[in-house]
Phi, psi and omega in degrees: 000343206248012190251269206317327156305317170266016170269325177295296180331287183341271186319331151325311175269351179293313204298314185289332179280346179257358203226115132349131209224117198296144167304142177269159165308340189245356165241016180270161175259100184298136150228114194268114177239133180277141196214159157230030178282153186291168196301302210286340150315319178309313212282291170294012157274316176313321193260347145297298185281351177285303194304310161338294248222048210263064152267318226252114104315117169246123193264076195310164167205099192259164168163155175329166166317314206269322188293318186291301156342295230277327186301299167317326189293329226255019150270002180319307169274025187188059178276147171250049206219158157285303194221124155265148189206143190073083079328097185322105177306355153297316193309303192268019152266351164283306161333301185301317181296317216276348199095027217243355171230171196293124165234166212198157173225086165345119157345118160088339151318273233281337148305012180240153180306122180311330162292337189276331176262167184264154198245050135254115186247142017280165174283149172211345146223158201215148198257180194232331187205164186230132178266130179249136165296132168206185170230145180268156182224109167326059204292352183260013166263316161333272186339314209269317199240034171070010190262154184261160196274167197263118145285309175230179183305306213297333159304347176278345180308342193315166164280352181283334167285347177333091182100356182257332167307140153198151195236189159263147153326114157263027166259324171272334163293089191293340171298319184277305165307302190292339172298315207264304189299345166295330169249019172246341178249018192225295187275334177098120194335294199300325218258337188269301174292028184234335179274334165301333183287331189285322193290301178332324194284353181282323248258130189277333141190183187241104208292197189242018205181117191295338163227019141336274178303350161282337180292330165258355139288326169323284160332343178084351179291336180211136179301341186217173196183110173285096171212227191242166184301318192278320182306306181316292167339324179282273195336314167294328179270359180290016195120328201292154186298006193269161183252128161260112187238138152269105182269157200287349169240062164083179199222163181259153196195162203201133157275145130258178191196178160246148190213153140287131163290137184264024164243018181295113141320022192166079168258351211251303174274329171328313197281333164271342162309301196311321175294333188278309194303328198253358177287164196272345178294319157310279162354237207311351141284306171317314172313335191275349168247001157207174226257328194210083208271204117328296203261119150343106213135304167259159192198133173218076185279150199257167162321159178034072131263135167311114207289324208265017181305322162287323179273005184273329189303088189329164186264096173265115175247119178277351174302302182316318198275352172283336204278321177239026168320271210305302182309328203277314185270345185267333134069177130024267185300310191256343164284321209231322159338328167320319203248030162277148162309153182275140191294000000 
């Protein structure tokens, strides 16, 4: 008996020195991460970087592209975020210039696709996925009013579309800012605000939310909806009538990326999120929601994704579209606010 009691012991403390002893709820670390990734995202990236990384609770604080920007700025001397992730990596090269994030180079960062890190030293963020501007378009609401699927920007101009169009607010919308900066940098300024003015005069209103107007094309509420490559896909495959056109004389595109905030007080675990951000595991989870991820390799393309969408993406310098944001929406804004949606 006294043999098998201590061969029990034994195998007891073998077990404990080799099996990881789980975080209790009361030894996790809250990390407040600011996002603008969908709702439906949320719950598997926390149960991804929670499974990496289980020191760490992560506690989102999500709203659009533009709201979460316009917040962090306006929190600059007082941030209250750890970390940001799913962001439009313009935003947070404007973050980066003012100084406002840490900087660190993920593990494993120097193996992802050269758009995706950042060529500003020191490093300080890093992307994950790439967004393509496209429109989705409604062809059996086409039909009823004579109008043809689209090819290039310049077809939405037609008079059959007059009142049928709505893209996103590119203030509140990150969807919306890389569409009008992919045509003031694809087209050339004078000639990008001179196609902006026309369109407008088609366009019924400008939403708060990047994939809204496909959404409402899907629906038949409107004929043509300015949005991104995976919505469009989703919506043709849930049934809906649309055609997802990349027009043929390129598009506006937008990364997301992640940063440490750099007054975080959970600089030890950020940095293993951040390490976590940059696995081929991270990757595929981001694959299952775009098309054109970072690390080399992974893919995951869904049904109806429009074959010629990557190769459509105009030479987008995103330092530009951080540079001249502000200047580029206010704008905008004195042109076009009348037709904004209402909050």
């Amino acid at each position: 008996m006294k043999v098998l009691g201590l061969l029990a012991l034994t195998l007891a403390l073998t077990s404990s020195l080799t099996v990881p002893a789980k975080v209790s709820a009361a030894e996790r670390t809250k990390l407040t991460i600011y996002t603008a990734l969908e709702n439906d995202q949320l719950g598997p990236f926390k149960a991804g970087i929670e499974r990496a990384v289980p020191e760490v609770e992560v506690v989102w604080v999500r709203d659009s592209t533009g709201v979460i920007t316009a917040r962090f700025l306006a929190e600059k001397d007082n941030p209250r975020a750890d970390m940001v992730m799913g962001l439009a990596a313009s935003s947070l090269l404007m973050f980066e210039k003012q100084g406002l994030l840490a900087t660190y180079e993920p593990k494993g960062a120097d193996a992802l696709k050269p758009a995706f890190r950042d060529s500003i030293r020191p490093y300080s963020w890093t992307g994950t996925d790439a967004s393509i501007g496209v429109i989705c378009f409604n062809t059996a609401e086409a039909e009823k009013d004579g109008a043809k699927t689209p090819a290039r920007w310049a077809d939405l101009l037609v008079p059959s579309l007059k009142g049928k169009v709505v893209m996103p607010h590119p203030a509140s919308s990150g969807t919306g800012y890389l569409l009008v900066a992919g045509w003031l940098q694809g087209m050339g300024e004078e000639a990008g605000w001179a196609f902006m003015d026309k369109l407008h005069e088609n366009i019924a209103a400008y939403l708060h939310s990047g994939s809204a107007p496909c959404v409402q094309a899907a629906r038949g509420e409107r004929t043509a909806g300015l949005s991104l490559d995976m919505r469009g896909a989703a919506e043709k495959s849930k049934g809906a009538p649309l055609a997802v056109v990349v027009p043929a004389d390129g598009t506006g595109w937008d990364e997301e990326a992640y940063a440490i905030v750099g007054t975080t007080k959970h600089l030890e675990l950020a940095r293993k999120v951040a390490d976590w951000g940059a696995t081929k595991a991270a990757n595929e989870l981001y694959a299952k929601s775009y098309a054109v991820v970072a690390y080399p390799g992974v893919a995951n393309v869904p049904a109806n994704y429009p074959a010629n969408a990557e190769a459509a993406m105009i030479k987008n310098d995103l330092g530009w579209m951080a540079d001249n944001r502000e200047r580029v929406l206010a704008e905008w804004s004195r042109r076009y606010e009348a037709k904004a949606a209402k909050k």
